[in-house]
N, C-alpha and C positions, 0 to 999 in steps of 0.2 A: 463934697466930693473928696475921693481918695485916690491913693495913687492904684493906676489900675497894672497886672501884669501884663505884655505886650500883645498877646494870643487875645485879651479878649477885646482888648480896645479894637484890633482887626477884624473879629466878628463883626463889631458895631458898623465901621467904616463900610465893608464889606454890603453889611446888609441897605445901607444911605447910596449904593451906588458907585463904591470907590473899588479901582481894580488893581493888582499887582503888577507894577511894569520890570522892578529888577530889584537884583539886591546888591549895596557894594558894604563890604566889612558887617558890622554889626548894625546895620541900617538900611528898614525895607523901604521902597519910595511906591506910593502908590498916586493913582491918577484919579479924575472926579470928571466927568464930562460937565463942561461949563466955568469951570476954573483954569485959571492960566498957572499956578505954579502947583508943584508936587508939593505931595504929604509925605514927609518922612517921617517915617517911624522908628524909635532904635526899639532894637531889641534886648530891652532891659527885663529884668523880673520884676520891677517895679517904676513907672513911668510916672514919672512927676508931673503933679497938678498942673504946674502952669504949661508943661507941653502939651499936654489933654485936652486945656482949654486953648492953647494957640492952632492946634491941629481941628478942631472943630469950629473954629472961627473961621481958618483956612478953606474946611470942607462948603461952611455957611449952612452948618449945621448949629438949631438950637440947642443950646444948654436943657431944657425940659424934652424937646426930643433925643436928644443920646442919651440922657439920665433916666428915658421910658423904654429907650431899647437894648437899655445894658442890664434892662432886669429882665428882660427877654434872653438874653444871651445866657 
């Protein structure tokens, strides 16, 4: 895995179920029906591995399904 730009990691999310609720500074927060805490996202040009993989842990999303939906995207 590499680091992803912030626009496509959101498609992924997006498409697993995850919705926009706001945005404060450089940081989108999105929701997941069935999870108790937010996904925040910054909005870097380049998002680092280990928050790629802490953010789809959070969603309880697998590693082999976002790495099949992000060739999708």
């Amino acid at each position: 895995m590499t680091p992803l730009h912030y626009k496509k990691l959101v498609k992924v999310l997006k498409k697993k179920g995850c919705y926009f609720i706001r945005q404060k500074g450089d940081h989108l927060i999105y929701h997941k029906e069935g999870i108790k805490r937010p996904l925040i996202v910054p909005a870097y040009s380049d998002i680092p591995v280990f928050i790629i993989l802490n953010l789809i842990r959070t969603a309880k999303i697998s590693r082999e399904r976002f790495l099949r939906n992000l060739k999708k995207v």
